[in-house]
N, C-alpha and C positions, 0 to 999 in steps of 0.2 A: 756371190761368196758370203756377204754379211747376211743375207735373210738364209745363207743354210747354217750359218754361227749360231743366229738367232734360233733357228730350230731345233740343232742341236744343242744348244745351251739350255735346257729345260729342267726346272727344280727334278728332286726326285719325287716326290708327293704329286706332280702333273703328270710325271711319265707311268707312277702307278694306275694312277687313276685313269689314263688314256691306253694303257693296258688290257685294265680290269674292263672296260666298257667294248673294249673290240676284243676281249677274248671268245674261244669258239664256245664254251661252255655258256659262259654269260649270255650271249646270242642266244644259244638253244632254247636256253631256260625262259628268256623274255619272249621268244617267238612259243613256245608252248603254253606257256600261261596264255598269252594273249590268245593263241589261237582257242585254248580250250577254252577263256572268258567269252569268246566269242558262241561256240559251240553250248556251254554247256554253263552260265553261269554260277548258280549255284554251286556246282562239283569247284571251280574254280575257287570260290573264296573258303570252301572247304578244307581245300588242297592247302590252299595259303595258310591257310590256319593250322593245317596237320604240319607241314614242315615247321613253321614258326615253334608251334609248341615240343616238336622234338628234338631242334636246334637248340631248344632254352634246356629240353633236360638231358641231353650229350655234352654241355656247355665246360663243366666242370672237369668233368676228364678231358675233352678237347683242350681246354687252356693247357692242363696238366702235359699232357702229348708234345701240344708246342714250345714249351717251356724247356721240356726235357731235349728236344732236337736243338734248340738253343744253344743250350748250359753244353752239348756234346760238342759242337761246332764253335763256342767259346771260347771253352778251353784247349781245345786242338786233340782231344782223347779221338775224334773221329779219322784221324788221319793215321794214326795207329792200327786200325783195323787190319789193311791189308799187310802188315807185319808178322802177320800168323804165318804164314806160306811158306816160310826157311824152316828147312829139319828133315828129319824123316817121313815118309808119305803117308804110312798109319797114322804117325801125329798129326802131320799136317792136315788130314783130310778130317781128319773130328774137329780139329782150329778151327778148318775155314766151313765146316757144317756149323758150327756154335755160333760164331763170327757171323754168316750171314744170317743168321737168324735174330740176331743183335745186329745189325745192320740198318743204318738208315736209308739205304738206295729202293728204289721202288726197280720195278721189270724193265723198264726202258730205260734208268738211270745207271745201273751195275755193267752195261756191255761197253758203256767205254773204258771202264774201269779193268774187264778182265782182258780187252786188246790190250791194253798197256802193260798188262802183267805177262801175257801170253808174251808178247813184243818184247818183253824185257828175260824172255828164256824160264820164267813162273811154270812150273810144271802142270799139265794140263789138267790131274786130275783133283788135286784143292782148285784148282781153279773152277772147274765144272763143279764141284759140292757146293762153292761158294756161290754160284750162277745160279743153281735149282732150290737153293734156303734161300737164300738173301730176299727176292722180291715175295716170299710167300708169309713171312715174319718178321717184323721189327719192333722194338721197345711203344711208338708210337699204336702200330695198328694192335697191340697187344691190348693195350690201356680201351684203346677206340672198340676194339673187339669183346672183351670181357664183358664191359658195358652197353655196348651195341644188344649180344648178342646173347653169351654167358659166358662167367669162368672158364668154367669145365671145356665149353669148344674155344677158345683163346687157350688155352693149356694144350688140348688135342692138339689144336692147328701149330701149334710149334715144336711139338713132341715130331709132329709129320713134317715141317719142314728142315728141320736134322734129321730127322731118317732118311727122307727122300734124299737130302744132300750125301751123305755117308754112302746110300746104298748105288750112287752115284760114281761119287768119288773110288770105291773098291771097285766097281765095274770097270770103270776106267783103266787101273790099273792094271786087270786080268786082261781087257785088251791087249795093253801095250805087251804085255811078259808074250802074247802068242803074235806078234808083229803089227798089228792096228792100232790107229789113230796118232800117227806122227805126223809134227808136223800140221797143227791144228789151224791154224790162223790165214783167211783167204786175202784179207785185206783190212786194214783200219776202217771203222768205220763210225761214225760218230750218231751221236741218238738227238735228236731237238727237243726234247721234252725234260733233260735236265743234263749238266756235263761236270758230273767230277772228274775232280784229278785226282794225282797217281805217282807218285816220284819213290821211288822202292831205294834210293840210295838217300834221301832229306832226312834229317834230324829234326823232328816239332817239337818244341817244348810246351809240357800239358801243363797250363799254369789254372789249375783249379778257381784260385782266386780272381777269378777273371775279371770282374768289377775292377780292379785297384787300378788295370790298365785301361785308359781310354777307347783305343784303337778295338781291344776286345768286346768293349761294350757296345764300341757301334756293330761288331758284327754277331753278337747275342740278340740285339734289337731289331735287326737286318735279316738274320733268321726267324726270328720269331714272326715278320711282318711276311716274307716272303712264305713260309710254312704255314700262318693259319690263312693267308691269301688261296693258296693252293687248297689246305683241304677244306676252307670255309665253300669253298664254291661246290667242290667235288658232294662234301657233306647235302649241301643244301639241295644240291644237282638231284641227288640220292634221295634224299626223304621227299622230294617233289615226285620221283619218277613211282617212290612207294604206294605214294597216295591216289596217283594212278592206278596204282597196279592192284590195289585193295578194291576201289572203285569198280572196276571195268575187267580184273581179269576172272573168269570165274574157279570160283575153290577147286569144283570138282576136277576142272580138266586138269589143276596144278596138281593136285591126289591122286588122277591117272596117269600123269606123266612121270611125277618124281615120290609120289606117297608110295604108301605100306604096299598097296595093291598092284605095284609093277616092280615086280620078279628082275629088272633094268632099269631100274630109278639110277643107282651107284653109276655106271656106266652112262647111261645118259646123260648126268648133271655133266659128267667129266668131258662130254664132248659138244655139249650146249655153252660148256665153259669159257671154253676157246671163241668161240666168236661174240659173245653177250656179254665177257669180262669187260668192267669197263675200267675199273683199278679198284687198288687193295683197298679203299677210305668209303667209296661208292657201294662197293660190295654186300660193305657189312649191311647198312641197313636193307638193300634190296632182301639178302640172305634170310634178317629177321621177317622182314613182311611174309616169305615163301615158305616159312617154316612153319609159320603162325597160320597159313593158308595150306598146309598137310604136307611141305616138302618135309622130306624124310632126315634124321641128323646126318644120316651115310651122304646122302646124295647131297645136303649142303656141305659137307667136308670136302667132297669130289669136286663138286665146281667152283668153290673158295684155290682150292690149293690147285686145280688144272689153269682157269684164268688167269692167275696169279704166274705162274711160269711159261704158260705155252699163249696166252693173249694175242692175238690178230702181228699189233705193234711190234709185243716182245721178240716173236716169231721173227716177222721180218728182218729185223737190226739183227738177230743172230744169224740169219742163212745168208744175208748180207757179209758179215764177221767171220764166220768159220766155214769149215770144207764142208762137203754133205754128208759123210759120214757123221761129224759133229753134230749139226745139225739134227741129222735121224733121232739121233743117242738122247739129244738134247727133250724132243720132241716126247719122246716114248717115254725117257724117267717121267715127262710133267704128265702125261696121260695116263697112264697105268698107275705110277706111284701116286696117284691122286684118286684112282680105282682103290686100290688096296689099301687106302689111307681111310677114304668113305666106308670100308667096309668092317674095316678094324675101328672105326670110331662107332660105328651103326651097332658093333659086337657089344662093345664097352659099355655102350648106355640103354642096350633093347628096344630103341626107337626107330 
């Protein structure tokens, strides 16, 4: 009993750090390196060097990102969110399209969120807008994006995760008015990759000035540590797998698959999306490298925003969550509305 006190009893600054070195990314990333210093040394301290120096110039807006997931969880404005959902369904469903686009849950973190709404009688169709924006845009990947990537598709890409969610949410709707999709929910089910909660009857008060209370600062600090934990690895994970992928993958076949010269670039990226998404922070940079290598604007729009909702992970924890018709609906907004998204952003900029 006392050496499992003793085990249990451990700073929080050990248990990070015993975290951090058995995480599965972390692993990856030591076992690739090493294998490619093995294989290929020079390419390897290359590689070292291409992340390091992209890491120092994402730096900036990164701190900024974490800061702002912070200061949102600080002062308790995050708990607010899912507040949009009461009213009329035209309101509601532009609320919770807005709302998840402002959102800080990633694709696997928002499914325990919308059982609990669904569970608590939440009507299914803000609910479902709020499902297909939320993991495709949030304040964080906006900053990370712009900068990543450019403005212009950081604007794009959120303009399409409130349309995708809206054109979702009114779909919904016209279902139910001709008898489908009651009755949405298979069973709770919980996601391991992050667990918010959800209390639709709490009162949080948003104390802006969050500093003045202690308890608040430790969990500003607690966010910010656990938040660039997360996407410092993702980030680095990413600019590793680039430098790769510059190295070794060749331009041309990236130009025949997703460039100018395939008539199904759009369509492609969006179903190559679903199983190569690895998450929203990882993305961006691969996205950059692919575009810079002749992927098409349409076709990184398409598999930004299909990964992004329809993802191996996300996939699972919903068909897990909901009935199969849900499910279908679910699937098809992220694939198609991530075709049509590619192709109206491909329109807009002649690329």
């Amino acid at each position: 009993m006392n050496s499992l006190s003793n085990t249990i009893q451990v700073s929080k600054p050990t248990y990070r750090f015993y975290g951090f070195i058995t995480d599965r990314v972390f692993i990856t990333l030591v076992m690739a390196f090493s294998g490619l210093a093995i294989l290929d040394r020079i390419q390897a301290y290359q590689s070292l060097r291409f992340t390091l120096q992209s890491m120092i110039g994402i730096a900036p807006f990164f701190f900024l990102a974490v800061a702002f997931a912070g200061y949102a969880k600080a002062t308790g404005f995050d708990s607010h969110i899912a507040r949009v959902f009461s009213g009329k369904s035209w309101v509601t469903i532009i609320a919770a399209s807005l709302a998840g686009a402002l959102s800080p849950f990633c694709s696997c973190g928002v499914i325990p969120l919308i059982a609990v709404m669904l569970a608590s009688g939440v009507p299914l169709a803000p609910v479902m807008a709020f499902c297909i924006s939320s993991p495709i845009m949030d304040p964080e990947m906006f900053i990370l994006t712009a900068s990543g990537i450019s403005l212009k598709f950081a604007i794009a890409k959120t303009i399409a995760a409130i349309g995708m969610g809206l054109a979702t949410g009114f779909t919904v709707i016209g279902l139910q008015q001709i008898g489908f999709l009651f009755q949405p929910l298979k069973r709770a089910q919980g996601c391991s990759c992050c667990q918010p909660s959800f209390d639709a009857n709490a009162k949080v008060e948003v104390f802006w000035r969050f500093w003045q209370k202690p308890e608040r600062r430790d969990r500003f600090m607690e966010e910010i540590i656990n938040n660039g934990v997360f996407l410092g690895k993702w980030m680095f994970f990413a600019f590793f797998l680039e430098s790769i992928m510059i190295a070794y993958l060749p331009a041309e076949w990236i130009a025949s698959v997703v460039g100018n010269k395939n008539t199904f670039a759009v369509p492609l990226a969006s179903i190559v999306g679903i199983p190569a998404y690895i998450n929203g922070y990882a993305a961006i940079p691969l996205i950059s490298g692919l575009m810079k290598m002749g992927m098409t604007s349409g076709a990184a729009m398409a598999f930004i925003t299909s990964g992004a909702v329809s993802s191996i992970p996300a996939a699972l924890a919903v068909y897990a969550l909901v009935r199969k018709s849900i499910f279908v609906l679910y699937i098809f907004f992220g694939l198609f509305g991530s075709m049509l998204a590619g192709y109206i952003f491909q329109i807009s900029v002649g690329i």
